[in-house]
GUZA-750660 format. One line per 3 residues: number of its first residue (from 0); their letters; for each residue z, y, x of N, C-alpha, C, O. Coordinates in pm, 1 decimal, padded with zeros to 6 digits. Last residue first. Layout:
BEGIN
NUM	A	Z Y X Z Y X Z Y X Z Y X ~ ...
***
This chain:
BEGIN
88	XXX	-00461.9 -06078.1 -13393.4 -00400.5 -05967.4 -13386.7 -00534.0 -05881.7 -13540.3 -00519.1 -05765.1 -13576.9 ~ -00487.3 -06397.8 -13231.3 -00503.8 -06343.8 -13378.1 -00430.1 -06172.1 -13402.6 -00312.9 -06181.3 -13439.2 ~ -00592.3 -06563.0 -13007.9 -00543.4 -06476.0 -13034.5 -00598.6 -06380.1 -13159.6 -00703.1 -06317.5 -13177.1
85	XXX	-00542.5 -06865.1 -12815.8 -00577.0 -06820.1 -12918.1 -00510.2 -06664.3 -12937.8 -00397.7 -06639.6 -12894.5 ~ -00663.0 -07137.5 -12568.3 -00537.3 -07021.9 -12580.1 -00625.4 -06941.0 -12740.2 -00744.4 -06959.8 -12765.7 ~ -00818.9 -07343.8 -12481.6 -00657.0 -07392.0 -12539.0 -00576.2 -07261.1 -12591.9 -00463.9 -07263.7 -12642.4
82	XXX	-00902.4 -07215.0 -12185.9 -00906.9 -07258.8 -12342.8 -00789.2 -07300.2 -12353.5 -00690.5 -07300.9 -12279.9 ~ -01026.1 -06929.8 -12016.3 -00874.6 -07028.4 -12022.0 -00903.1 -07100.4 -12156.8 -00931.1 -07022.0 -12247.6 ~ -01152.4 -06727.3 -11910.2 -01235.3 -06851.2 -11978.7 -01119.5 -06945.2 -11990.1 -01149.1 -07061.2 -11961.2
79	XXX	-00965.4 -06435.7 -12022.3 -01113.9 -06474.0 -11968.5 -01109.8 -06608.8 -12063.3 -01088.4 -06626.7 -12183.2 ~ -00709.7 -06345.7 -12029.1 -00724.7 -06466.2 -12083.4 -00898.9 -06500.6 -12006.0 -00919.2 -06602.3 -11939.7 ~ -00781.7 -06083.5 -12048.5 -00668.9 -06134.6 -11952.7 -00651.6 -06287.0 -11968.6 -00561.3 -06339.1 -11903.2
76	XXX	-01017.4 -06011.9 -12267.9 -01019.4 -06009.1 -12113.4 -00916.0 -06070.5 -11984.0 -00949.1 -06096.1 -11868.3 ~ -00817.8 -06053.0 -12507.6 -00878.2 -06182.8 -12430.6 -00952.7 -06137.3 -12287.0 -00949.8 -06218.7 -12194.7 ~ -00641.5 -05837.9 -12442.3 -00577.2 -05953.4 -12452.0 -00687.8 -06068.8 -12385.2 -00678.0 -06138.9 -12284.5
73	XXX	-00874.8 -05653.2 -12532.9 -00757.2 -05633.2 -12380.0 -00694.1 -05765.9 -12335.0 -00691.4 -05802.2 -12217.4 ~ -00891.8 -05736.4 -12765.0 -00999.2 -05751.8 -12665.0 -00925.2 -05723.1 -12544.6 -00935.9 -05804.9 -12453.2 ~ -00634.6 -05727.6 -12885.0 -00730.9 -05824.4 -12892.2 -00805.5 -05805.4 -12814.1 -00793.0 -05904.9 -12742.8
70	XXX	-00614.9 -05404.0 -12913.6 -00516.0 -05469.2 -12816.2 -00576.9 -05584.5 -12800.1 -00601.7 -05593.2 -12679.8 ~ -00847.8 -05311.2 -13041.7 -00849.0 -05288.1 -12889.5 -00752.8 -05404.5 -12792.0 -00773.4 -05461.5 -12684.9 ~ -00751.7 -05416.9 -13241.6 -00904.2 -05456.0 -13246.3 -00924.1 -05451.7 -13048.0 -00975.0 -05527.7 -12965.5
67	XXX	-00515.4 -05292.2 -13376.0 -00518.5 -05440.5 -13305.1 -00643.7 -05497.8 -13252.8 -00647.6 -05616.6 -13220.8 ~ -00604.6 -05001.9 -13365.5 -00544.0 -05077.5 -13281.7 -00522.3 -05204.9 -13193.0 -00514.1 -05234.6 -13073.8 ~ -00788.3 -05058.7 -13622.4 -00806.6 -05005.7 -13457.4 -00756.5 -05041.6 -13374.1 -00813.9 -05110.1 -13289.4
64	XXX	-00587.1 -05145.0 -13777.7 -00681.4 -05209.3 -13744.0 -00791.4 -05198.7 -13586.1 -00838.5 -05273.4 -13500.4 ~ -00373.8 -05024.0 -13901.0 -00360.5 -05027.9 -13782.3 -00487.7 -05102.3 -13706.5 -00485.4 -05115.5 -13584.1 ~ -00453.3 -04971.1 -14170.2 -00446.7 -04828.0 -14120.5 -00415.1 -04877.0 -13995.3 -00416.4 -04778.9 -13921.0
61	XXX	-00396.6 -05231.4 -14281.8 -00490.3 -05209.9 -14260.5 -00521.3 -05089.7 -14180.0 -00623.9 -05100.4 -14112.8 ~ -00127.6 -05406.3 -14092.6 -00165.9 -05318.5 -14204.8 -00319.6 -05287.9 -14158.1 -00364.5 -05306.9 -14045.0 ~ -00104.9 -05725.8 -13924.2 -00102.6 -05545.1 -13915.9 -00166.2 -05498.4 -14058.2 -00250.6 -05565.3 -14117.7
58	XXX	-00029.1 -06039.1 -13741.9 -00086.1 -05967.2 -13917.6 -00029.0 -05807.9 -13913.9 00091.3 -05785.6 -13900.3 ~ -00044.9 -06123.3 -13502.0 00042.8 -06078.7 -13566.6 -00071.9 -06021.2 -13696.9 -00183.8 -05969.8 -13696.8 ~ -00020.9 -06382.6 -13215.5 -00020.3 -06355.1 -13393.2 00045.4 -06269.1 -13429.1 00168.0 -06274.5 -13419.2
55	XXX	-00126.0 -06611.2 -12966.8 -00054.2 -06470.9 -12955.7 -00110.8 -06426.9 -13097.2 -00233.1 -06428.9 -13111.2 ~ -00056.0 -06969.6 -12811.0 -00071.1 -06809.4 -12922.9 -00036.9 -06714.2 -12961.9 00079.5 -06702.0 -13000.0 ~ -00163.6 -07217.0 -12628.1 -00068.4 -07067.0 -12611.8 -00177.2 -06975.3 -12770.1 -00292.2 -06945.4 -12802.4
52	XXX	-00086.3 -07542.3 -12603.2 -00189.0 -07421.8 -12650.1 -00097.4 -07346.0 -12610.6 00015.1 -07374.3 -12569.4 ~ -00154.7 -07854.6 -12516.7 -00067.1 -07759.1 -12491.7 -00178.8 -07628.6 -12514.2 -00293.4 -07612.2 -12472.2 ~ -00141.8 -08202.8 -12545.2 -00195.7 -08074.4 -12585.4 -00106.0 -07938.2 -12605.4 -00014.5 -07920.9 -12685.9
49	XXX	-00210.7 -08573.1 -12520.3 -00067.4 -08421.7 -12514.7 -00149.3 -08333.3 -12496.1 -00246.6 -08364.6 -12427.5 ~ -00226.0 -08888.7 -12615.0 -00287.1 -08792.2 -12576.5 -00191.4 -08602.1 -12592.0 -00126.3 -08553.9 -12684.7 ~ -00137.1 -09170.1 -12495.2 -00121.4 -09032.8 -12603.7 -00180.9 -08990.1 -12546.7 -00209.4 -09023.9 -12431.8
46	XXX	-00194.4 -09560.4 -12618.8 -00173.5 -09443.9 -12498.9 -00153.5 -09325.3 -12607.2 -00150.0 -09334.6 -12729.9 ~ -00323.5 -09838.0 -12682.6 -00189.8 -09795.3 -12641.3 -00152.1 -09656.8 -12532.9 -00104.1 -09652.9 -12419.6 ~ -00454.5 -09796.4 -12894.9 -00543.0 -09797.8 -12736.8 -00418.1 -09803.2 -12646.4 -00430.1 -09765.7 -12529.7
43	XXX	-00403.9 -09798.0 -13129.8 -00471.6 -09928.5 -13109.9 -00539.5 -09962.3 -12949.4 -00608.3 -10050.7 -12898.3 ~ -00227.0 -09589.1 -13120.1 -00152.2 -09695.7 -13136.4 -00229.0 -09793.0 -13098.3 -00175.5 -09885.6 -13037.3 ~ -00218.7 -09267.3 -12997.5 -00344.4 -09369.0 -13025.9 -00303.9 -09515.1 -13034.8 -00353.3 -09579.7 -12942.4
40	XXX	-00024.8 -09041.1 -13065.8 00004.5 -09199.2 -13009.5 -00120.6 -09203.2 -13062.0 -00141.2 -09146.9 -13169.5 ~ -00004.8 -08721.1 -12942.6 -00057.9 -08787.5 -13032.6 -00049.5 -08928.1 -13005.5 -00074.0 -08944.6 -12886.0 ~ 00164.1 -08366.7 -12910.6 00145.2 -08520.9 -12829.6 00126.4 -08649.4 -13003.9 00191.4 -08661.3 -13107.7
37	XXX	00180.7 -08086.8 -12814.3 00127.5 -08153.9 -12914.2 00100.2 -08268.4 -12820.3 00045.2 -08275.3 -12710.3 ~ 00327.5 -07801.6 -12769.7 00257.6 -07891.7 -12707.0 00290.7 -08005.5 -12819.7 00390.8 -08014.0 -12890.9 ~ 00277.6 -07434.3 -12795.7 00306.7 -07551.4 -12839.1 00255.3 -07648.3 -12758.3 00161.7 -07623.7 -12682.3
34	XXX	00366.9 -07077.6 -12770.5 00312.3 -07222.5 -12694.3 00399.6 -07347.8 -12751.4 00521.2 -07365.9 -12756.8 ~ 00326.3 -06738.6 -12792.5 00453.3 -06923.8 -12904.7 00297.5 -06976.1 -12759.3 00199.1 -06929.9 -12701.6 ~ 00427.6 -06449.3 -12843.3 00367.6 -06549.6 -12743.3 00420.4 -06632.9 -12796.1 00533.5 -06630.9 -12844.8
31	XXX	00457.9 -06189.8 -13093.3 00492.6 -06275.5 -13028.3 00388.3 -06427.8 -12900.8 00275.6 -06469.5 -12927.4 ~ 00478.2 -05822.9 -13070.1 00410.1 -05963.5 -13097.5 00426.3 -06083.9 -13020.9 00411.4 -06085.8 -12898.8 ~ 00625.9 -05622.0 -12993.2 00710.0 -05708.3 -13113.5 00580.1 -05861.8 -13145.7 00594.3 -05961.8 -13216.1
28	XXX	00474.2 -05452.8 -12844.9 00584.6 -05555.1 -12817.5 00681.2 -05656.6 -12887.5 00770.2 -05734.0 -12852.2 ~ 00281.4 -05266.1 -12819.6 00307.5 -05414.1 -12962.4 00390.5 -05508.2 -12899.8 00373.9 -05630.1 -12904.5 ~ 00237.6 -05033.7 -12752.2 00312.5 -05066.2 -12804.2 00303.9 -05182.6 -12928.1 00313.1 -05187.9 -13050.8
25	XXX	00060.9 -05128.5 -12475.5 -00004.5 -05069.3 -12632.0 00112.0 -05080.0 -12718.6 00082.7 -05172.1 -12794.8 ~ 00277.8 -05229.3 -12313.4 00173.8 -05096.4 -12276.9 00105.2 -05058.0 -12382.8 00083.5 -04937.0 -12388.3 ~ 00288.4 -05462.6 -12446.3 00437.9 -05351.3 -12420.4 00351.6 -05221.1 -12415.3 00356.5 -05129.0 -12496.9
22	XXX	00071.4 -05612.5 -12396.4 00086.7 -05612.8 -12544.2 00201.9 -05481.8 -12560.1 00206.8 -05412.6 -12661.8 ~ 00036.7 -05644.5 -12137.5 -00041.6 -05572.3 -12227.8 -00035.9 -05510.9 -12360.1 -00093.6 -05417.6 -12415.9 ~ 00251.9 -05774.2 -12066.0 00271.2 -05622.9 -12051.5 00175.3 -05587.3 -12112.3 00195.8 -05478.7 -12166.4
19	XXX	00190.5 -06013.6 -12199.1 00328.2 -05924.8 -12241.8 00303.2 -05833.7 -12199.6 00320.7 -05746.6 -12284.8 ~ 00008.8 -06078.8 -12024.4 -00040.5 -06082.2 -12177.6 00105.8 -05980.1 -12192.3 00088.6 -05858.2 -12193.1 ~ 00110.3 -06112.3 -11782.7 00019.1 -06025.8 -11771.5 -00014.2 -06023.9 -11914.8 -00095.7 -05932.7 -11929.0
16	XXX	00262.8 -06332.9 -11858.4 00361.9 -06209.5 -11803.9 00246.8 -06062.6 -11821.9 00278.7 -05949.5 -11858.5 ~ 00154.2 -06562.5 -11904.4 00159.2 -06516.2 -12020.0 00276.8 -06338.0 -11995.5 00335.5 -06266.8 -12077.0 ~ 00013.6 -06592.1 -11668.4 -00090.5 -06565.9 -11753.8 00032.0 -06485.1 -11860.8 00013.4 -06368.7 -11896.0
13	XXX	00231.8 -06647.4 -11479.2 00197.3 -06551.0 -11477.7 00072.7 -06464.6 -11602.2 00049.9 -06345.1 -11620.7 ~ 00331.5 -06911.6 -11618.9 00398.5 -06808.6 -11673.1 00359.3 -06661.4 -11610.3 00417.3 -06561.7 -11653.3 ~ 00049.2 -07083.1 -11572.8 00137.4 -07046.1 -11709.0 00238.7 -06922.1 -11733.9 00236.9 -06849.6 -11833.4
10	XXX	00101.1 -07070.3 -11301.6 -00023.9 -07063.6 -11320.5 00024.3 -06948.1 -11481.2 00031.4 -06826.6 -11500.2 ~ 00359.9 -07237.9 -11322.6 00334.9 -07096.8 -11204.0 00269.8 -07000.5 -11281.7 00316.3 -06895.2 -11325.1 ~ 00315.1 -07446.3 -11417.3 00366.0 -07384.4 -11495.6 00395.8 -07232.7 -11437.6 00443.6 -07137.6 -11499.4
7	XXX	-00092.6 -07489.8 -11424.4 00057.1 -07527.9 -11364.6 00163.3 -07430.6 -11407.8 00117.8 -07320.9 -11440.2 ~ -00247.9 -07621.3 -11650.2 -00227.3 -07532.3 -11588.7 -00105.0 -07559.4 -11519.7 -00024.3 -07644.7 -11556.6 ~ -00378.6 -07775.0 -11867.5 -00396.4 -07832.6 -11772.5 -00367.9 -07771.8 -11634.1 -00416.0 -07814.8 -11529.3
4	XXX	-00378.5 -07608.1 -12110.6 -00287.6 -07671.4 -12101.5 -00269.9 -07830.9 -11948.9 -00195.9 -07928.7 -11938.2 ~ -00569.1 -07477.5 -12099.9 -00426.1 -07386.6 -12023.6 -00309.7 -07554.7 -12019.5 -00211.6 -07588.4 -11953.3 ~ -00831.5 -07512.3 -11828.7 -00747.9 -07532.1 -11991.5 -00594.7 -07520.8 -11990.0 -00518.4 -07549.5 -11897.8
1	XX	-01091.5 -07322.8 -11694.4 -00929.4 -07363.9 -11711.4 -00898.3 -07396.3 -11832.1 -00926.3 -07330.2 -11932.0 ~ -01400.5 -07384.2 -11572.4 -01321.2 -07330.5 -11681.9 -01183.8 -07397.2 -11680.0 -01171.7 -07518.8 -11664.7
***
C-alpha cells in the first residue's frame, strides 16, 4: 500500500493530473485539489514527524447528489490503496 505522502513528486503530480481530468470530464472542475503537509516537533524525542495529505471537497446541493456520488467513486477508484488521500464530494 502507498502513502501519498511517502510518494515521489513524479508519482504525486501524475495521481493528482488523473484526479483533475476526472473531475473536468464530469463537469466539476471547479473542485478543488489542496495538499497539505504537516510537520510535528516531538520536543522530548528530539525529532518531527511530517505528513502530507491530498484533498479533494466540495459541498453540492441536494438535487446534485447523484452526481457527486458517481464523481466520488470514480475519484477513489483513481486513488485505489494510496492513504493519506481524502475525498469529500
Amino acid at each position: 500500500m502507498t502513502d501519498f505522502a511517502t510518494m515521489s513528486s513524479e508519482d504525486r503530480k501524475a495521481l493528482i493530473e488523473k484526479l483533475s481530468k476526472c473531475l473536468i470530464d464530469n463537469d466539476m472542475g471547479d473542485v478543488s485539489i489542496s495538499t497539505a503537509t504537516e510537520n510535528v516537533g516531538i520536543l522530548m524525542a528530539g525529532q518531527y514527524e511530517g505528513k502530507t495529505t491530498l484533498k479533494i471537497e466540495k459541498n453540492l446541493k441536494a438535487d446534485q447528489s447523484e452526481k457527486g456520488t458517481k464523481v466520488s467513486d470514480a475519484l477513489k477508484v483513481i486513488i485505489g490503496d494510496v492513504k493519506s488521500c481524502s475525498v469529500k464530494i
